[in-house]
C-alpha atoms as one frame of an Amber mdcrd trajectory, in Angstrom:
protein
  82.210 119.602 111.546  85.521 119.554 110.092  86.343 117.792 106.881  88.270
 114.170 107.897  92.150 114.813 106.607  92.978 113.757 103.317  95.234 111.014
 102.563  98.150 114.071 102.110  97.235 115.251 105.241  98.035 112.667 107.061
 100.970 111.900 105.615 102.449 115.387 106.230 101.415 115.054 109.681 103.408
 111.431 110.129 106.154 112.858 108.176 106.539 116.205 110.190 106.297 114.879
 113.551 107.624 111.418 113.524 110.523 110.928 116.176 113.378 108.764 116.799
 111.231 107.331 120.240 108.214 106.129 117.630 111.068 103.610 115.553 111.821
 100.559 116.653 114.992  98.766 116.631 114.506  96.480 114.176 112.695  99.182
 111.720 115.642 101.374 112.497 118.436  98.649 111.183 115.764  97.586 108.409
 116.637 101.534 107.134 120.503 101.355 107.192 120.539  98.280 105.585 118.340
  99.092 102.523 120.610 102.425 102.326 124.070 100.130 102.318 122.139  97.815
  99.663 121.385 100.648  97.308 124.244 102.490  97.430 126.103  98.941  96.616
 124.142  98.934  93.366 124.685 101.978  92.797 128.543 101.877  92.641 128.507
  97.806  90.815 126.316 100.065  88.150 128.990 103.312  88.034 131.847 100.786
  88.748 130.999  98.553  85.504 129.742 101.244  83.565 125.857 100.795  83.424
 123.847 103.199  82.517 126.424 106.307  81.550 124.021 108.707  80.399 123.324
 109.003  83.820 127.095 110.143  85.037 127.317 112.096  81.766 124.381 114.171
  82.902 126.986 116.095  85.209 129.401 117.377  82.362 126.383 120.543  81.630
 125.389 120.208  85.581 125.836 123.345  87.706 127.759 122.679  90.842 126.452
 122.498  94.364 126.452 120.408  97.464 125.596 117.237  96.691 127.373 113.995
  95.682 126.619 112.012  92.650 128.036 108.704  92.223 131.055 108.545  89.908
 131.033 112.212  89.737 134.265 114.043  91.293 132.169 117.659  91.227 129.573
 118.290  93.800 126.348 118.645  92.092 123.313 120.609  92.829 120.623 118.574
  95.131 118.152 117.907  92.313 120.528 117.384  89.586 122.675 114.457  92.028
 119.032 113.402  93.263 118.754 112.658  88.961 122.155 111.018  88.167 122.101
 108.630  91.831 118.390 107.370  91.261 119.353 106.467  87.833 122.199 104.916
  88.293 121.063 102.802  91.822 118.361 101.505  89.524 120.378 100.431  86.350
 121.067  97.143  87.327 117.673  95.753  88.427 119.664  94.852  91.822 117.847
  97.200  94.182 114.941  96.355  96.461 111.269  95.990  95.564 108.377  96.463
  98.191 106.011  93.374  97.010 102.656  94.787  98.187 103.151  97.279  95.708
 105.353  96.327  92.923 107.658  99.397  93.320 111.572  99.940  93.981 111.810
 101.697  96.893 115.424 102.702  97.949 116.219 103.662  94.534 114.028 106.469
  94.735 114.021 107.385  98.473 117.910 107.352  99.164 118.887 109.953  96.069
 116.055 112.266  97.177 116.970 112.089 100.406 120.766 111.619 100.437 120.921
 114.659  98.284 119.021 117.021 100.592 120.947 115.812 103.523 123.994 116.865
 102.412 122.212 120.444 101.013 120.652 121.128 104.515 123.997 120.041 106.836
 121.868 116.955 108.322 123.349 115.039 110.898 122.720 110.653 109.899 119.850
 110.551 112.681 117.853 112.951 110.544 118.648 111.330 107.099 117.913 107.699
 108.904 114.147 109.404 109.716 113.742 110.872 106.319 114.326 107.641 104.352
 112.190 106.164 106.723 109.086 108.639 106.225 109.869 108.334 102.421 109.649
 104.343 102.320 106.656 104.137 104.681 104.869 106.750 102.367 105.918 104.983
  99.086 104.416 101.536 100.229 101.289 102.667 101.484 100.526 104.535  98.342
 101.536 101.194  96.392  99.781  98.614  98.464  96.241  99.875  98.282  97.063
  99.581  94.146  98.542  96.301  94.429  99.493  95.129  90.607  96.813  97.401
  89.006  99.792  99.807  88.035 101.233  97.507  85.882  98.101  96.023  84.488
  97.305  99.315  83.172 100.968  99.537  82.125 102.234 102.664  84.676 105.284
 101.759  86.690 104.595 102.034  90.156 108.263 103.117  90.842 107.605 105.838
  89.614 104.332 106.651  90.252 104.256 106.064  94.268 108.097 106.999  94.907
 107.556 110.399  93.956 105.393 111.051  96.803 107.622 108.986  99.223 110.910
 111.467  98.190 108.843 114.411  98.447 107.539 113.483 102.003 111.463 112.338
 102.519 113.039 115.883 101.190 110.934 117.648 102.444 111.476 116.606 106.481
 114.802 117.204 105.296 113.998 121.006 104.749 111.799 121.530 107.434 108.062
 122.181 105.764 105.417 122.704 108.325 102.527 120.331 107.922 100.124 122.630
 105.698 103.479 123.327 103.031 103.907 119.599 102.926 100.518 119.282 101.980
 100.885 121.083  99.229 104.360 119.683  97.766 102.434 116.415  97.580 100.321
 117.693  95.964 102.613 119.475  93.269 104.465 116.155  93.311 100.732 114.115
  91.966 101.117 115.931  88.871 104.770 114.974  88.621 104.205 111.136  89.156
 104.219 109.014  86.069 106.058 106.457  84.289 105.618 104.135  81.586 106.341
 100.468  81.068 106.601 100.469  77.166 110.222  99.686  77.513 108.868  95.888
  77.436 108.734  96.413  73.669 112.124  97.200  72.561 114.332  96.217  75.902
 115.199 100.108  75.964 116.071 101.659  78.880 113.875 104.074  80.324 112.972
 102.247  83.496 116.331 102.735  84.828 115.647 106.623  84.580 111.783 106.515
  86.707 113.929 106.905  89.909 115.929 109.103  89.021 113.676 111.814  87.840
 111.164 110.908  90.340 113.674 111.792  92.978 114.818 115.223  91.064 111.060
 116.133  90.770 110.578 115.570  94.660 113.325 118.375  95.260 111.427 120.695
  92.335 108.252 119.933  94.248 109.383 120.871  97.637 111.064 123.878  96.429
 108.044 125.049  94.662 105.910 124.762  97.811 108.364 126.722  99.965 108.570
 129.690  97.559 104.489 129.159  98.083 103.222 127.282  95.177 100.183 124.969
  95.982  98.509 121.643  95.188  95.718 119.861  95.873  95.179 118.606  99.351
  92.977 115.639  98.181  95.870 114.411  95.739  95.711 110.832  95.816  92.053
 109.741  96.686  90.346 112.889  94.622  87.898 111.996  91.876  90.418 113.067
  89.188  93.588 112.319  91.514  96.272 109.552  91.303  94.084 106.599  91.489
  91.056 107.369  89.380  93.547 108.710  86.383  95.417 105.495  86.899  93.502
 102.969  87.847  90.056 104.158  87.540  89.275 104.495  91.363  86.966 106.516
  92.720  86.779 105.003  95.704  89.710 104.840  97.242  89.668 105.911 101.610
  92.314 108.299 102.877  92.456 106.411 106.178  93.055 103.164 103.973  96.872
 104.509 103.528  97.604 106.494 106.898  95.347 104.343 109.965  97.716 102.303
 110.249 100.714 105.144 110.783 103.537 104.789 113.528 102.168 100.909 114.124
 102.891  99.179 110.849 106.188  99.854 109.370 106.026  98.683 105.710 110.040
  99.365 105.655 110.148  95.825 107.202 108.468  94.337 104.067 110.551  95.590
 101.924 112.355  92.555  99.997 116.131  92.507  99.313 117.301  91.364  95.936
 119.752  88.093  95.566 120.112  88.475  91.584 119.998  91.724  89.517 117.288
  90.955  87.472 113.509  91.701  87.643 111.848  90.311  91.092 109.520  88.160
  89.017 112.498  85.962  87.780 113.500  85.394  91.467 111.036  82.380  92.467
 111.546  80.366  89.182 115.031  80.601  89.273 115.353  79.787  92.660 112.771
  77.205  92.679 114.769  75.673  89.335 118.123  75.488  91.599 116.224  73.561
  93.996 115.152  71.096  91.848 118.267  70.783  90.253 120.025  70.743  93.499
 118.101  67.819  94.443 117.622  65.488  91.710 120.932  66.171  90.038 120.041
  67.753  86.642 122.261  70.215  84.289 121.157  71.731  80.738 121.429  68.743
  79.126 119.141  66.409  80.508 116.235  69.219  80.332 113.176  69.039  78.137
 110.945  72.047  78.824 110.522  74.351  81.658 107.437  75.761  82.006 107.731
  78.795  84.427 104.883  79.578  86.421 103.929  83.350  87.483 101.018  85.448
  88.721  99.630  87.597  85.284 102.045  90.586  86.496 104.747  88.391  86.310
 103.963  87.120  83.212 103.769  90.177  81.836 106.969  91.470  82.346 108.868
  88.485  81.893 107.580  85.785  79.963 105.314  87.475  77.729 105.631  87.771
  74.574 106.994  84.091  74.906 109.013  84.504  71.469 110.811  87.928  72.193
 111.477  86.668  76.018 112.827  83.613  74.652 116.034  85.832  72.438 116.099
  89.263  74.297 117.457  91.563  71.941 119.700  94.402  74.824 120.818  93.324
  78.079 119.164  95.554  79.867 115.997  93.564  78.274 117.160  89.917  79.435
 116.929  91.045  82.843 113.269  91.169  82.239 113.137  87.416  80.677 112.788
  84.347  82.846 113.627  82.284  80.297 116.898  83.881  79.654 117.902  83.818
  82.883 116.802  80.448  83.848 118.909  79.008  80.873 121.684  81.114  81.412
 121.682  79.895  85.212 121.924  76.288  83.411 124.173  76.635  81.589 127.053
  78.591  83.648 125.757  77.723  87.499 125.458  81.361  88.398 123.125  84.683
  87.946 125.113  87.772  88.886 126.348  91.330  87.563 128.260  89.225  84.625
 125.184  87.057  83.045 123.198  90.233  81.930 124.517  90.744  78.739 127.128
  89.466  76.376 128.777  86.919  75.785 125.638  84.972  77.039 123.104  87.048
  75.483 124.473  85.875  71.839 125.595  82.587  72.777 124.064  80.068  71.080
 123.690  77.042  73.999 122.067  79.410  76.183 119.425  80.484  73.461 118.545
  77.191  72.194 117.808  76.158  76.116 115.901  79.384  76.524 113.718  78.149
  73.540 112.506  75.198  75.518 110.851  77.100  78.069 106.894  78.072  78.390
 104.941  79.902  81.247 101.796  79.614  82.709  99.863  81.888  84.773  99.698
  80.831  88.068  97.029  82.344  90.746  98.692  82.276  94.431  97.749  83.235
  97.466 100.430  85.255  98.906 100.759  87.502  95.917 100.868  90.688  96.218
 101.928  90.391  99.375 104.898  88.118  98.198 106.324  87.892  94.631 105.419
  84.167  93.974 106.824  81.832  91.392 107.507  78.050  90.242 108.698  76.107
  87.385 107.325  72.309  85.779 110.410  70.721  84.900 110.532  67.964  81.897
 113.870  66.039  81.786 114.733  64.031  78.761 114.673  60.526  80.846 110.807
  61.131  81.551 110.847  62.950  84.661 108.473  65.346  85.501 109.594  67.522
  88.536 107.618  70.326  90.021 108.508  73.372  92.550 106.038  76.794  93.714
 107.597  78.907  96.548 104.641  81.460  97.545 107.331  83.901  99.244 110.663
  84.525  97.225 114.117  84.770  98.844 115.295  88.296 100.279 111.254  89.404
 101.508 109.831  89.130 104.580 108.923  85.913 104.960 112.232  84.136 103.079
 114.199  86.800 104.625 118.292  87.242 103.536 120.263  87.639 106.448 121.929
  90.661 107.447 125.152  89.259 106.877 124.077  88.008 103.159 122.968  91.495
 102.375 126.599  92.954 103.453 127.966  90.658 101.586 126.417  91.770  98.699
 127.074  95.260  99.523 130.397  94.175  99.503 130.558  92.492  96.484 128.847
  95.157  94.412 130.979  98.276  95.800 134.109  96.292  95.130 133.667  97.360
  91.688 134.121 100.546  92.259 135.604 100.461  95.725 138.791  99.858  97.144
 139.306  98.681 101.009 139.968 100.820 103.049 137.087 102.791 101.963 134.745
 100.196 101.308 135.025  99.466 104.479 134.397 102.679 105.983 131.380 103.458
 104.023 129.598 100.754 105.204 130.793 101.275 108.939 129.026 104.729 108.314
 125.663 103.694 106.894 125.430 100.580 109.683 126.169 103.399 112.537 123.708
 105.954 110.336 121.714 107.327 113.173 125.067 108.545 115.568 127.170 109.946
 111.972 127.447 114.089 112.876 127.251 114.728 108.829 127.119 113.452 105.341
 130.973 113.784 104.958 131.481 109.990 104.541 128.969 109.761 101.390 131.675
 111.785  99.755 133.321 108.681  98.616 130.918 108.036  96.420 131.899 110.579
  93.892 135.085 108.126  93.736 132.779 105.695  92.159 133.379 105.397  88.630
């Protein structure tokens, strides 16, 4: 008897011979939208200068055929795959899948834009490429759950990789048994710290990035005939026993479910550009002030409530979440945020740094606030939150939402998440070709070529 496929195995197999009759409607416009949302963080981040290592990458680049955002020369694939998944990440705008704790688009849609535009591919083939890259990237993430970031690996990184290389590679055409094997190269590309939480330096905004430049280095080693292990993920020494210490982990527990489950629909839109485990307290503190008619000065204490992942990347160590010392580390601080959204009525692109993160009003209100772990029942499938609010008159209000805006089941609107497209490309954007960009990703599967992602090189 034959040896059941590996979980590799049958990924190759969905990802080699998925067609446009197996997608769904609503799976198909669940994949242009994430594409316009990324590529709308992308240009807020090259428009208002986030992240510029990442553009500055392409002044020693070689030139080729793909775009890079905010980068007038054509890059090659890997190198633009690098520079776009860097910079669609820096602002902490772009969407999570909760099941797994892991950005998704940010890694998918560099890999695979980039290879569409190196292999001629028509916007039907991209649209089934991200699509075989996000269902991949989930299913690796889910069966983890948090236990990536409880061991202190970001999940981004470590499940995206194999989502790009599945993506770039339907891109190039691998049979089944070559795409085997680039998965497996790609296993002993996948990493990616969380130390960052330290120091509020930046090297999370660079896990998509270079997990979307190794999926290109993996795919092009397995077509020149490198190999790598079949049994990748679920081997005794693969992914999830070096990371997690499982053993025990079933192939068929990440592919049964293939071409009937389409994880793209889970995959949760961002409303503020900070880390998804701010989202619920915040929005559960607008409610409450919405309703009973508080501002900064009539609070006490806010104790924010998360499950331990949350806590762990944004309200613990209380003290150093309390005074973030770089922007790019108060997006991981509830109690930054929460003030700040006190104190000026708004979270956005602008709150993320100075003048708030010095301001003196916003820190001493950010020093009234605790947390408290929080067990609920829809996390991991949601990214649940809540805040205990103490006013100064006495009042002790109280708010948990189990499913936080933009996911599945507190969905944003399709209109909400143009408008935020629209919003964050105006920084870098003029109309008319705003305009037309997202016209082209919306219409994705019937564009004849990537010739209107060139206006992205007009990002910066």
């Amino acid at each position: 008897m034959s040896a059941p496929p590996t979980a590799a195995e049958g990924f190759a197999r969905f990802a080699c011979t998925l067609a446009p009759a197996d997608v769904p409607a609503a799976v198909s416009e669940a994949v242009s939208l994430h594409l316009l949302d990324v590529l709308g963080c992308g240009l807020a981040a090259a428009g208002s200068g986030a992240a510029p290592y990442a553009r500055a990458l392409a002044s020693d680049a070689e030139p080729g055929a793909a775009t890079a955002l905010g980068v007038a020369q054509p890059l090659a694939p890997a190198t633009a795959a690098l520079v776009n998944g860097i910079t669609c990440h820096a602002l902490d705008f772009d969407d999570t899948h909760p099941g797994s704790i892991a950005h998704v688009s940010a890694v998918i849609a560099p890999a695979a834009l980039a290879a569409a535009e190196a292999v001629g591919a028509d916007g039907a083939q991209l649209a089934l490429a991200l699509l075989v890259g996000n269902e991949v990237t989930c299913r690796i993430g889910r069966v983890a759950g948090d236990a990536f970031h409880l061991r202190g690996f970001h999940p981004t990184a470590i499940c995206g990789v194999f989502g790009a290389t599945a993506a770039v590679a339907r891109l190039h055409r691998l049979d089944e048994r070559a795409l085997v094997h680039a998965l497996g190269i790609a296993g002993s590309m996948a990493g990616g710290l969380m130390a960052y939480l330290s120091d509020g330096s930046e090297t999370k905004r660079v896990h998509p990035g270079w997990m979307a430049h190794a999926a290109h280095v993996a795919v092009a080693l397995a077509r020149h005939g490198a190999s790598g292990p079949a049994a990748v993920l679920e081997d005794r020494s693969g992914v999830y026993a070096a990371f997690i210490g499982r053993a025990d982990v079933d192939p068929r527990e990440l592919t049964a479910d293939l071409w009937t489950v389409w994880e793209t629909l889970g995959i949760a839109f961002k409303p503020y550009p900070a880390c998804h485990f701010v989202h619920a307290p915040l929005d559960a503190l607008v409610q409450l002030a919405a309703e009973h008619g508080f501002g900064a000065d009539d609070v006490e204490r806010i104790v924010v409530c998360s499950p331990q992942a949350g806590i762990e990347l944004v309200a613990d160590p209380i003290e150093r979440k309390r005074r973030p010392a770089t922007p790019y580390e108060s997006k991981f601080s509830a109690p930054f945020a929460l003030a700040a959204w006190l104190r000026t009525g708004r979270v956005d692109v602008t709150t993320f740094g100075e003048p708030l993160l010095s301001d003196p009003a916003v820190l001493e209100l950010a020093a009234r606030v605790d947390w408290e772990r929080r067990d609920y029942e829809t996390f991991p499938a949601s990214l649940p939150g809540g805040v205990r609010v103490a006013l100064r008159d006495g009042t002790q209000l109280e708010r948990h939402l189990p499913h936080q805006r933009g996911g599945a089941q507190n969905p944003m609107a399709a209109a909400d998440v143009r408008a935020k497209f629209r919003a964050n490309a105006a920084l870098a954007l003029a109309e008319p070709r705003l305009a037309e960009l997202e016209r082209a990703v919306l219409e994705l599967a019937s564009l004849p070529d990537m010739g209107a992602f060139r206006v992205l090189a007009g990002g910066a």
